[in-house]
N, C-alpha and C positions, 0 to 999 in steps of 0.2 A: 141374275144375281145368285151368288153360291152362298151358302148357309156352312158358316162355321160356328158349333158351341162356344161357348163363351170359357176356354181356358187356353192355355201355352199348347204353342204349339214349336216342334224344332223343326226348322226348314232344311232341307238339306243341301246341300252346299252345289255343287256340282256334279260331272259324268262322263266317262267316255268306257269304249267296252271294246273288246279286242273283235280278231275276226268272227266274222260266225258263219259257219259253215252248213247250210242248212238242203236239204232236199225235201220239195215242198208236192203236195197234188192234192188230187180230188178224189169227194166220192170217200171217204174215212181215212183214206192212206196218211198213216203218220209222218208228221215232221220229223225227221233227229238234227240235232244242235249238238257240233263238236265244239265248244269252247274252251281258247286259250285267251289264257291274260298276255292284252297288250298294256306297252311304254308309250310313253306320252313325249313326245318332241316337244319342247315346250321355247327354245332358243337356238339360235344357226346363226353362226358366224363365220363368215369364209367357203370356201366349196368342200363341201362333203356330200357324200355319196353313201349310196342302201343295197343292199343284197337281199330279198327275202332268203327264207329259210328252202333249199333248194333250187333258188333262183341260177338265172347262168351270166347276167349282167348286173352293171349297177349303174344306180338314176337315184336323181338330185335329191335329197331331201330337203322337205318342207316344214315348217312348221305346223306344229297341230297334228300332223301326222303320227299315224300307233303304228310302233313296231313291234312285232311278232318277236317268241322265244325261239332264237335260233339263227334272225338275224347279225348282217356283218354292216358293217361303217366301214368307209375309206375318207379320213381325210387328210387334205392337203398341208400342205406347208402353214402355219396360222389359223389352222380353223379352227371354232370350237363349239363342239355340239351341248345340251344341257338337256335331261330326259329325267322325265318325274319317274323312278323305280316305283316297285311295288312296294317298298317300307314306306313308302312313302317321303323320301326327300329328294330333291333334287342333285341331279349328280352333274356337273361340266366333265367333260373329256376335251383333251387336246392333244393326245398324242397322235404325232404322224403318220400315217400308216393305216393297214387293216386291221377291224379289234370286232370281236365276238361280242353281244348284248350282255349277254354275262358279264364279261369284262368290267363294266362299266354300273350294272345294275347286280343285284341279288338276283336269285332266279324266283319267276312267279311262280303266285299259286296257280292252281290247274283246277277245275272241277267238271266233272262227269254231265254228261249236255242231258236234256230233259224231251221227252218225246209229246206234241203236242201235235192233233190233228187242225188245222188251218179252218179257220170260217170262210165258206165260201160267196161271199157276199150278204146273201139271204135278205128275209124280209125285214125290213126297220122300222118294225111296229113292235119286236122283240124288244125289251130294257138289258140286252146286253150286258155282261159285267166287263170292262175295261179295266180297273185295279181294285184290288189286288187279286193279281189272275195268275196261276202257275207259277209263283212266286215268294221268299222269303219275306219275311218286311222286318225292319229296324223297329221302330217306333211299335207300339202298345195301343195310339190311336189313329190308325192310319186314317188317310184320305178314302173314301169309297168314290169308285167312279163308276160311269152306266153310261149304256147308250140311250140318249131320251126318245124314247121309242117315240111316232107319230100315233097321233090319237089316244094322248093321253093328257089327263090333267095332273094325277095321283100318282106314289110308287109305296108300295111296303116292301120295308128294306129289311133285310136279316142274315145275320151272324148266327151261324150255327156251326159248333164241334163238340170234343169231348167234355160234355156236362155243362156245356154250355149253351143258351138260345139268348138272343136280344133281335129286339122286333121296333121299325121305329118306321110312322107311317107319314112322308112327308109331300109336299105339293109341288108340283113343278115348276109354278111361278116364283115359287124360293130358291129350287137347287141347280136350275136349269140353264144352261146359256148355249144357243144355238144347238147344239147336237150330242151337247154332253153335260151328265149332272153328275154333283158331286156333292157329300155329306162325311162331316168326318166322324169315323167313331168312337163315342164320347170317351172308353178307356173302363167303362163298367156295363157289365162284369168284364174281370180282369179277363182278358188274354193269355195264355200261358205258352213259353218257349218250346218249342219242338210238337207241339198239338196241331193236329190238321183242322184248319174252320174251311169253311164257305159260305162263299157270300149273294146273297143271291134277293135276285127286283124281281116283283109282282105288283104289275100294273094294274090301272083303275080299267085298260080296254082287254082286257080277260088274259092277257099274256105275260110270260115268264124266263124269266135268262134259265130257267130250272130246263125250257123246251133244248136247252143247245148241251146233248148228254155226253160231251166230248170230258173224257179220263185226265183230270191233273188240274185240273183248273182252281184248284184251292189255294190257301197260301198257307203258310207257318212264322211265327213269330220265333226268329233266331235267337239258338243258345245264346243265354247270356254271356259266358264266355269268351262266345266270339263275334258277340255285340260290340263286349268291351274292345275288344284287339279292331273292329274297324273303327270306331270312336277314338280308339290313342292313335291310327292310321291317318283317317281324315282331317283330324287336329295337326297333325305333323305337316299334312299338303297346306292346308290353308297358313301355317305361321311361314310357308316358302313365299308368299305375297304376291301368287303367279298370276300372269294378264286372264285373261279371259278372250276365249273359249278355253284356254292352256287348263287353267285350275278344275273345272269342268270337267274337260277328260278327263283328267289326270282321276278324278275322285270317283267317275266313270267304273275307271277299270278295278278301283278297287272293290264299289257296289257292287261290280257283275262278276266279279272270282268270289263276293259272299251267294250270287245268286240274289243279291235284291232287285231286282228287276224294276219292282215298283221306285224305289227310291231312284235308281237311273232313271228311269224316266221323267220325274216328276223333277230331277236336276236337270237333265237337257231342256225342259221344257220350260222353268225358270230362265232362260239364256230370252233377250227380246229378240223376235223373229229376224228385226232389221239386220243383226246381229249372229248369227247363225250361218255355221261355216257349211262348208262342203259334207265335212267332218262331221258335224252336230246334224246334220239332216241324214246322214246316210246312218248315223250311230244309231238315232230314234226310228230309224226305220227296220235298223236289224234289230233292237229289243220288242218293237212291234212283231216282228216276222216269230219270234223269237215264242211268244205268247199266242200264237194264232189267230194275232187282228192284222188279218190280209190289209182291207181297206185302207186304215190308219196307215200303214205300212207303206201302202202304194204313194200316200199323199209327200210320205216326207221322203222319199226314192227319188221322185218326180222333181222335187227341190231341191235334191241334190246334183241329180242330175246336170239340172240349168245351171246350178251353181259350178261344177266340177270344168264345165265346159267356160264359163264364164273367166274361172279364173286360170283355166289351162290345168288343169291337175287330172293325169290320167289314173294315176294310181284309183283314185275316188271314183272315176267316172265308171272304172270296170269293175269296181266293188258295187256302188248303186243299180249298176246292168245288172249283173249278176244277181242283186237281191231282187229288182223286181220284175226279172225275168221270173222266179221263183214264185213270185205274188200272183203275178199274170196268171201261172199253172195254177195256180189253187185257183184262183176265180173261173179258172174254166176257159181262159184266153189261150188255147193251146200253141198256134202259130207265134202271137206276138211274143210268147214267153222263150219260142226258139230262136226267134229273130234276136231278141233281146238276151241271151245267153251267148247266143254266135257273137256278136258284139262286144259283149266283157270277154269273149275267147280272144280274139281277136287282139283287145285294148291287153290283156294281161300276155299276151308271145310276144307284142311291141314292148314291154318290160320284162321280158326275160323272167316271166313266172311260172317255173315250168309247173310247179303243186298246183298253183290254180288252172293254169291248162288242161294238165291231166283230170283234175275234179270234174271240168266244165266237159271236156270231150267225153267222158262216162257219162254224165249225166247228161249229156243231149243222145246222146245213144241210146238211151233208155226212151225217152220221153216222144223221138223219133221214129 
């Protein structure tokens, strides 16, 4: 059973998040995360076809699928493609031919990637902080998440930053369910926009998320400013009345060009499992990878996986390689993590990618 105070709370609507380009290991070696905002396919009509961004072919597009800034479309005679931009509305294209993502979309926003060292499995008797971890947050009372460490009954929870401390000591048979607990915070004292807090579990069996002294791991409550412009953003996607997983993405990519991570996540994760595309598992696995929860990360790579395979979609399948080829290296799987990298190399020269070939033949060269 999870324990929520008793006031409003605003759910957030949906998620999706563009490439993420990450180089992961062990041992302290930092993560870097290059991120661009991807577009959201969200309808396909008639054949049309994708170029990524220095690609030397083009292959089918899918729905649900993100495309990259810099991608081209080709389509046929009657086709018509529809892609949630980053304003937020949805735009059809039908013209004949090849057309630039521009074209068709505004250009996205872009934000500077975040360097976060990778957990390497470790001991899970730690209360771990899961969110809000390296992260902006929307909201004023977020969700707190933790790992429910084993051998514990108790956790004292605390927010602390500038001039601020709040301390709230609760039991696990209230916030707990299987492997993760969660408490939201009540909203006092206030939170304040661009202030660094942390968050941090001391458990009742002597241990503390305070033990994992990896740099960044805080969050910040987003200028109001530009609280407000994702707020008139996300409002825009939801009155499009787009299906689902579509709406999702779509509101995905907007969360993760503000940097809220938390709120991505806690969208994809509203989607029910039965329901959960290729898309949505590999998306949650790269804002895992993204914040340094290897494990988390591996779970939903693994589901994507099965899924990418399931329904034939290679694009997904050499993204999910790829990411948890990277997950493997941080847990210290060295072989399986090259195995699993040669693989998305492989799956991405069969689509004519050459960026992500090149990326993948660098960084097995390293790692080799």
């Amino acid at each position: 059973m999870k324990y929520y105070p008793n006031y409003p709370i605003n759910q957030p609507v949906s998620l999706s998040i563009a490439f993420l380009l990450m180089v992961g290991s062990v041992g302290g070696v930092i993560v870097t995360a290059d991120k661009t905002t991807a577009q959201t396919v969200v309808a396909v009509t008639g054949k049309i076809e994708w170029k990524p961004p220095g690609g030397t072919r083009f292959n089918p597009v899918s729905k649900n699928m993100t495309l990259l800034q810099g991608s081209l479309l080709r389509l046929s005679q009657g086709a018509t493609v529809t892609i949630s931009c980053p304003d937020g509305r949805s735009s059809p294209w039908s013209t004949q031919g090849t057309a630039g993502l521009t074209q068709i979309c505004p250009p996205a926003r872009t934000i500077s990637g975040r360097s976060i060292t990778p957990r390497n499995g470790g001991a899970q008797d730690i209360p771990y902080t899961i969110l809000p971890r390296a992260t902006e947050i929307l909201t004023p009372q977020p969700i707190l998440r933790w790992n429910a460490a084993t051998g514990t009954n108790s956790f004292t929870l605390t927010v602390r930053g500038d001039g601020l401390s709040w301390t709230q000591k609760v039991k696990r048979a209230n916030t707990c369910q299987e492997q993760t607990c969660e408490f939201v915070y009540p909203g006092q004292p206030t939170l304040q926009p661009s202030v660094a807090y942390r968050f941090v579990i001391d458990a009742d069996n002597g241990r503390s998320s305070s033990e994992e002294s990896t740099a960044g791991l805080g969050f910040k409550l987003l200028d109001a400013t530009l609280a407000t412009e994702v707020r008139e953003v996300r409002d825009r996607i939801i009155t499009q009345n787009l299906p689902e997983p579509s709406n999702a993405l779509a509101i995905a990519n907007l969360y993760t060009s503000y940097n809220l991570i938390a709120e991505a996540l806690q969208t994809l994760e509203a989607i029910p499992t039965t329901e959960r595309t290729a898309e949505v598992h590999r998306l949650l696995g790269d804002l895992y990878r993204q914040i340094g929860l290897s494990q988390e990360a591996e779970v939903q790579y693994l589901a994507a996986i099965q899924q990418a395979k399931t329904t034939n979609n290679p694009f997904e399948l050499a993204a999910a390689q790829s990411g948890l080829g990277e997950v493997n290296y941080a847990l210290g799987r060295r072989e399986t993590a090259v195995q699993l990298l040669q693989s998305a190399k492989r799956g991405y020269e069969a689509l004519g990618d050459v960026e992500q070939v090149t990326r993948l033949k660098k960084r097995l060269m390293k790692i080799t």
